[in-house]
C-alpha positions as CSV (number, residue, x, y, z in Angstrom):
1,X,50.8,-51.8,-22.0
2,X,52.8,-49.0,-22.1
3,X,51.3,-47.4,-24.9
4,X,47.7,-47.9,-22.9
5,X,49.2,-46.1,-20.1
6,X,50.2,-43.3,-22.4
7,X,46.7,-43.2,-24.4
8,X,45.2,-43.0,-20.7
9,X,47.0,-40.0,-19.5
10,X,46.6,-38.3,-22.7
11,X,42.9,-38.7,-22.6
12,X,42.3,-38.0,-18.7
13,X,45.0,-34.9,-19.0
14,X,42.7,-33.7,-21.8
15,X,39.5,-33.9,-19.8
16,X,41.1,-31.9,-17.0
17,X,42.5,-29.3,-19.3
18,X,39.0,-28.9,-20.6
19,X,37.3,-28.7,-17.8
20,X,39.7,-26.2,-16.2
21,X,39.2,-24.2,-19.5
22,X,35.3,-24.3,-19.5
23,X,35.3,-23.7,-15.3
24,X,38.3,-21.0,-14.7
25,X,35.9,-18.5,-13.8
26,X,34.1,-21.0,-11.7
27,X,34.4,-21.2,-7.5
28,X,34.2,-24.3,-6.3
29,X,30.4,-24.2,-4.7
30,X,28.7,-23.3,-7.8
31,X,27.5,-26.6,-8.3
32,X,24.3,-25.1,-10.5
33,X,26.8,-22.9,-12.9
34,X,29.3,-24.7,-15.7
35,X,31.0,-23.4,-18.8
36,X,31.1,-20.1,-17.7
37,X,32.1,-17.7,-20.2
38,X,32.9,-14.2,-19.7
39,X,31.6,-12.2,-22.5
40,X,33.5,-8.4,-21.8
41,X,36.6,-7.8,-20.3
42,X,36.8,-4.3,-19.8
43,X,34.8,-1.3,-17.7
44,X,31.6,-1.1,-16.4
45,X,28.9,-3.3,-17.6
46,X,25.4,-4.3,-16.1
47,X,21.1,-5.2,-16.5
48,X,22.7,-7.8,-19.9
49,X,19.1,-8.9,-21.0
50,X,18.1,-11.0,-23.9
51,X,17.1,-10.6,-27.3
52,X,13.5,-12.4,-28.1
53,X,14.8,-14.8,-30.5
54,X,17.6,-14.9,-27.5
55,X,21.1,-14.7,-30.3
56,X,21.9,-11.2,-28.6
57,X,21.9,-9.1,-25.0
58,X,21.6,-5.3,-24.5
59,X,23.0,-3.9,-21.8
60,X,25.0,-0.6,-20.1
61,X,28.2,0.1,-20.1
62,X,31.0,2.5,-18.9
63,X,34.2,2.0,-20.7
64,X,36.9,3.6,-22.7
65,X,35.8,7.5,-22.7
66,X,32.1,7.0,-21.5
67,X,31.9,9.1,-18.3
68,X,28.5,7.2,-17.8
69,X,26.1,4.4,-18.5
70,X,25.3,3.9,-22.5
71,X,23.7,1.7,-24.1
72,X,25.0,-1.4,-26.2
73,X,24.2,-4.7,-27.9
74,X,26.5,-7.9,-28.9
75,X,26.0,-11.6,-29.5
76,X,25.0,-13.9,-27.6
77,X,28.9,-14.7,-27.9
78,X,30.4,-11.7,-26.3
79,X,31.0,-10.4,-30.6
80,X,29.9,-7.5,-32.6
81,X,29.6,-5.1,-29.7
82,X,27.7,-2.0,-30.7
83,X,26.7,1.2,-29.3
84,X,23.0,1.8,-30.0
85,X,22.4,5.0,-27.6
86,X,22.8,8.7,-28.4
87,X,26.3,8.4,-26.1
88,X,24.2,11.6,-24.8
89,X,23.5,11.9,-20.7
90,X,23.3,9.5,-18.8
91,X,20.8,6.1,-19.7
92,X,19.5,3.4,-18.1
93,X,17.5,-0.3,-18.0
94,X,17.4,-1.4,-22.2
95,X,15.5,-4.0,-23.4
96,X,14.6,-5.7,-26.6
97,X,11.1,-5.3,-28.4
98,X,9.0,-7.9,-30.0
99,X,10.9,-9.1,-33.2
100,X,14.0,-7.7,-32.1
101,X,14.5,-4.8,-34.5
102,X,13.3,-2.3,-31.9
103,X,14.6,-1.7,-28.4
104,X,13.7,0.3,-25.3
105,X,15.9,2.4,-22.9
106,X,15.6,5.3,-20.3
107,X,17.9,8.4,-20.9
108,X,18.6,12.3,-19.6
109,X,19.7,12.9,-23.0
110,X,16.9,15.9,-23.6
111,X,17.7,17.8,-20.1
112,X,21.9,18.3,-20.8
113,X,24.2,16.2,-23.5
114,X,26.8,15.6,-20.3
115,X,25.9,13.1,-17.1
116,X,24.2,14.2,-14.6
117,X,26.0,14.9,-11.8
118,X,26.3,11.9,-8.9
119,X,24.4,12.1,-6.1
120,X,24.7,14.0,-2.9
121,X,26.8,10.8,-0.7
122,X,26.9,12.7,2.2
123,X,23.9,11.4,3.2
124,X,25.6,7.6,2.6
125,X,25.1,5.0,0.1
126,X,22.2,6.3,-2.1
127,X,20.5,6.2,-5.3
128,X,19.5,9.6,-7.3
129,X,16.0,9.3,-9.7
130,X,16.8,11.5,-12.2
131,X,13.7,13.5,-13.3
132,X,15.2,13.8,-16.6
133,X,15.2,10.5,-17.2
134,X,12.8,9.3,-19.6
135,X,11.8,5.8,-21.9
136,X,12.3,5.5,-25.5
137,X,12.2,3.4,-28.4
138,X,14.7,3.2,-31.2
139,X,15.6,0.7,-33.8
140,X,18.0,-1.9,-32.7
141,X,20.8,0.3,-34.3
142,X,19.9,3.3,-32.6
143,X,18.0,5.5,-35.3
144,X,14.9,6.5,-35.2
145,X,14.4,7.3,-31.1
146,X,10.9,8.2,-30.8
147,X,9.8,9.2,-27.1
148,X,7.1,6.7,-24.8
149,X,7.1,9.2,-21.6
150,X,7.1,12.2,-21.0
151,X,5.6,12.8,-17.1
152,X,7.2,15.5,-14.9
153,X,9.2,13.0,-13.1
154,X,11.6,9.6,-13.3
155,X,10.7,7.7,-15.7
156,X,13.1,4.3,-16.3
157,X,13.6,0.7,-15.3
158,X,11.7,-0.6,-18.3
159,X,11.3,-3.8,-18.9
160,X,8.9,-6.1,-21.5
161,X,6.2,-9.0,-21.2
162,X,8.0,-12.2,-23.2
163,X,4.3,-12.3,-24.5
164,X,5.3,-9.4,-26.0
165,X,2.4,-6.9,-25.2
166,X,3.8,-4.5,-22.4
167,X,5.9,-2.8,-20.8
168,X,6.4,-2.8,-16.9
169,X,8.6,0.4,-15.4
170,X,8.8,2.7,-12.6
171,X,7.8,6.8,-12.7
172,X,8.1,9.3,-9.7
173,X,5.2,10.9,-11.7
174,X,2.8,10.9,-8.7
175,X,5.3,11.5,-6.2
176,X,6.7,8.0,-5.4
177,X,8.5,5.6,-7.0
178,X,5.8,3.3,-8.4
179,X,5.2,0.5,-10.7
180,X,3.7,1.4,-14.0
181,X,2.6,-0.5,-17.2
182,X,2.1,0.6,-20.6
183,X,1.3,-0.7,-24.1
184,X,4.8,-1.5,-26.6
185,X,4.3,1.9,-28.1
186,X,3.6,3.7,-25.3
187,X,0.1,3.8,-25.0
188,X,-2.4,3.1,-22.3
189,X,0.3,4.1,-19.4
190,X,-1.3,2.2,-15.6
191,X,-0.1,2.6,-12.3
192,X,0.2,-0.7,-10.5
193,X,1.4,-0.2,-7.4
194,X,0.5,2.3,-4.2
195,X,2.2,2.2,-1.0
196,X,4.9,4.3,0.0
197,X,8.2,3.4,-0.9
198,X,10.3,2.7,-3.6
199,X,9.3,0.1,-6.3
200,X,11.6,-1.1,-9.0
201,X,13.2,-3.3,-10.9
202,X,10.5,-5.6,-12.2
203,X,10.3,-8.2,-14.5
204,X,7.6,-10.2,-15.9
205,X,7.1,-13.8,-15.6
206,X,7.2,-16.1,-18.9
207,X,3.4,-16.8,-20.0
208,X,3.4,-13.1,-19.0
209,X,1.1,-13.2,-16.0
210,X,2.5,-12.3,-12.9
211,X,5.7,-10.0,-12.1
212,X,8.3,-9.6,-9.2
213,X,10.1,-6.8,-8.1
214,X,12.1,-5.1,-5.6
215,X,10.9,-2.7,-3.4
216,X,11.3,-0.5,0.1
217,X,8.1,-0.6,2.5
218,X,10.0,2.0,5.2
219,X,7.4,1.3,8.3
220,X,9.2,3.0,11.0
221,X,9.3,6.8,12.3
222,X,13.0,6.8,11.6
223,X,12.8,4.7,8.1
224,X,9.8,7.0,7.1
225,X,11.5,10.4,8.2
226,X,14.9,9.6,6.4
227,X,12.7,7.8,3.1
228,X,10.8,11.5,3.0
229,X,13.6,13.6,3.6
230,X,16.1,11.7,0.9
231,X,12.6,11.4,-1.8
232,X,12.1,15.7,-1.3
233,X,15.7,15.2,-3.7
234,X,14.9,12.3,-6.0
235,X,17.0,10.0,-3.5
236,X,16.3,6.9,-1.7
237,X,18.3,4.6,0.4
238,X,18.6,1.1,-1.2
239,X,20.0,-0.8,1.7
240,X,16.8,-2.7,3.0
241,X,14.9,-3.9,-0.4
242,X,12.5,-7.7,-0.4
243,X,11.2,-9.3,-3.5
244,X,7.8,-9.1,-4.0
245,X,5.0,-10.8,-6.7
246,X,2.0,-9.9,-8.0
247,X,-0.2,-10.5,-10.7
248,X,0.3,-8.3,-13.9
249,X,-2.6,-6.1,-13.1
250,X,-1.2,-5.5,-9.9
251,X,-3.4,-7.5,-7.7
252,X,-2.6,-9.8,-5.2
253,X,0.7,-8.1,-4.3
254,X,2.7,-11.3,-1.7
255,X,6.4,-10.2,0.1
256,X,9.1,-12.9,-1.1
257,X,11.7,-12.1,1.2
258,X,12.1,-10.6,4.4
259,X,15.8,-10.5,5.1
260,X,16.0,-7.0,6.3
261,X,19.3,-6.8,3.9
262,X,19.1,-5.6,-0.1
263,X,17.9,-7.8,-2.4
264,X,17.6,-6.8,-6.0
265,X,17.5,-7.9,-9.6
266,X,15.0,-10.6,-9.0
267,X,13.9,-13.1,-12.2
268,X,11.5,-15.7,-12.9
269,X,12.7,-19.4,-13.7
270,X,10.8,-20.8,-16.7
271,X,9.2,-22.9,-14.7
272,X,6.9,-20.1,-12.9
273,X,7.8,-21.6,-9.4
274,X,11.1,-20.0,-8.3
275,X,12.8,-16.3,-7.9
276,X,16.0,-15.6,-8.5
277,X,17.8,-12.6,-7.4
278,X,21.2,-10.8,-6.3
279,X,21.3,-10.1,-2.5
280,X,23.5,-9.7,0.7
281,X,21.9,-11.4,3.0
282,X,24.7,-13.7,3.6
283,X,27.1,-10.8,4.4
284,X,28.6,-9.6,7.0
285,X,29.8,-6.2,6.3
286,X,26.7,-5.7,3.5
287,X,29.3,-5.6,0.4
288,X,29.2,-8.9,-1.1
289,X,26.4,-9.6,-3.0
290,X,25.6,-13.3,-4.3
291,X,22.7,-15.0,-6.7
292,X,20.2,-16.9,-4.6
293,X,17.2,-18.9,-6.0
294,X,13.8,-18.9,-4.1
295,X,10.4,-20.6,-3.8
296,X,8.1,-18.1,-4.9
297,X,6.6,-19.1,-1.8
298,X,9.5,-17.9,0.2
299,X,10.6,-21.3,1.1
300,X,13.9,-22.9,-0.4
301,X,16.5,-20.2,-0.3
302,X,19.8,-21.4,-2.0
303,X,23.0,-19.7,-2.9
304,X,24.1,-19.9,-6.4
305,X,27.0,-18.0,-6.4
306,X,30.1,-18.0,-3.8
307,X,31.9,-14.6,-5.2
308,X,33.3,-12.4,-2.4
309,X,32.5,-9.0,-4.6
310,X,29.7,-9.0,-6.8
311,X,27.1,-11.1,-8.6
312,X,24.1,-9.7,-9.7
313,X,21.2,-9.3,-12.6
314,X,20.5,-12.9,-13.4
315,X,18.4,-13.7,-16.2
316,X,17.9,-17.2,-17.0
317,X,17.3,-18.2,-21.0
318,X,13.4,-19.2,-21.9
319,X,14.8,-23.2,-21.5
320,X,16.4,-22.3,-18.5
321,X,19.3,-24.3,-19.8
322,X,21.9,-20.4,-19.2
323,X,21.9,-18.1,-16.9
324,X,23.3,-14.9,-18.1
325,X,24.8,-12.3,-14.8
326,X,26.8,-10.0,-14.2
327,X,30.2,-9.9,-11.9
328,X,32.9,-8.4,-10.8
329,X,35.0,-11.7,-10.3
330,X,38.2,-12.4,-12.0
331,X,38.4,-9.0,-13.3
332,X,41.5,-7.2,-14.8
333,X,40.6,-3.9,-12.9
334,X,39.3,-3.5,-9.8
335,X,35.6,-2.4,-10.1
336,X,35.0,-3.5,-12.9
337,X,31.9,-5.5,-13.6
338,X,31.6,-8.3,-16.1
339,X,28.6,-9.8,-18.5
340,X,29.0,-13.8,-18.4
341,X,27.0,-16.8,-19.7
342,X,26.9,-20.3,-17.9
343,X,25.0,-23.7,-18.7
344,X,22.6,-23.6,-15.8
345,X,22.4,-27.2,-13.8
346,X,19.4,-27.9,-11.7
């Protein structure tokens, strides 16, 4: 009996042990999120997006001696990290190509080989559109960078169809932030969108077909006098943004959200029928952003994560069996922002 009893303990204190392992960077109400693994451990890393075949992410980073955002690429297991930009200016929103060998990111590198300088946060929390910015292509190593725009304005936020055909992003080109399309080579360039405010951050659906987005719809005197006055310097405020969907021609644009708080980052599930995102709208002071899933009816709205910093840029896998994010939880340094993987449960 004795020996039984022993056997038993053994066994249950191994469970425990494993499930502690697999769930230490776990809190306690994440009920859809197990095995979560963190896959950096140092600086300033966000927008970790997925390979086609789905074996590696690319993503940005500042660490070590980067003064800002470059561009990088490791397995799907957090190994064989790789720099892949020109580790010139300052770059933005990567993504791989059809058949993986390619990818596509937005840099300043052609205006100055230092960042740009920050912006002007005397006017509060707000985000500069570089007009240097601009997309390009290179192999998945780096080499061969060969240039997709070239308008007279911000050109970035690039993202690619998982049918493999285009590209979705967002130009200043006609004088407000708006979403675009264009072929994988750069061709055939479309503008999507045309109401005033900033549009962003879009992602296509999985057959390809529709694609959501964040976006600013100032409507009024004051919210259109301090969107004109900030846009006259490349700047907007990002502290009221809604999920929106429409098709991928840019029809039948339909509001998501309407939390009057910033939500951002917003993905597809596989199964076409539910959003999810990074937001505040559960906080009180407007700092703590969480993961939420939605209807793409706007019905539905659950909380995913329960971090009290950041979580933010979910992407789920093609299966929707992971969810790859990003986080500043259980960090060594404060600020500093995380890539992790989990096994998603529904």
């Amino acid at each position: 009996m004795k020996i039984i009893l022993n056997t038993y303990c053994v066994i249950i204190l191994f469970l425990i042990t494993s499930y502690a392992q697999n769930d230490v960077f776990k809190f306690e109400e994440e009920k859809h999120l197990s095995n979560i693994k963190m896959l950096t451990e140092e600086g300033e890393n966000a927008e970790a997006y997925l390979s086609f075949d789905e074996q590696k992410l690319i993503f940005q980073s500042t660490t070590g001696d980067l003064e800002c955002d470059q561009i990088f690429t490791m397995n799907i297991d957090g190994t064989e990290k790789r720099l892949v930009s020109t580790e010139k200016g300052r770059t933005t929103c990567a993504y791989f190509l059809p058949g993986d060998d390619r990818i596509v990111y937005a840099s300043t590198h052609l205006e100055m080989d230092d960042c740009p300088p920050p912006p002007d946060r005397s006017k509060g929390y707000v985000w500069k559109l570089y007009n240097s910015f601009d997309i390009f292509s290179a192999s998945a190593n780096g080499s061969d960078l060969i240039r997709l725009t070239s308008s007279d304005g911000y050109d970035a936020e690039a993202t690619v169809s998982p049918k493999g055909d285009k590209i979705v992003f967002t130009s200043t080109r006609d004088g407000d932030p708006e979403l675009y399309v264009m072929d994988i080579d750069g061709s055939n360039q479309k503008r999507l969108t045309f109401e005033m405010g900033y549009d962003g951050g879009a992602f296509f659906s999985l057959d390809g077909k529709k694609i959501v987005f964040r976006s600013s719809r100032p409507k009024t005197e004051e919210e259109l006098d301090d969107y004109e006055d900030l846009a006259k310097n490349g700047m907007f405020r990002p502290s009221i943004l809604e999920i929106y969907v429409m098709n991928a021609d840019g029809t039948d644009i339909k509001q998501i959200t309407n939390f009057g708080k910033a939500s951002f980052a917003p993905f597809y599930h596989p199964d076409g029928k539910r959003i999810i995102f990074s937001s505040n709208v559960n906080s009180k002071k407007g700092r703590n952003f969480d993961i939420y899933i939605i209807n793409i009816n706007g019905t539905g709205l659950e909380q995913i994560t329960f971090n009290e910093t950041f979580d933010g840029f979910p992407v789920f896998t093609s299966d929707g069996k992971q969810l790859v994010f990003c986080s500043n939880r259980f960090n060594k340094k404060k600020g500093d922002t995380n890539v992790f993987i989990a096994d998603w449960i529904d």
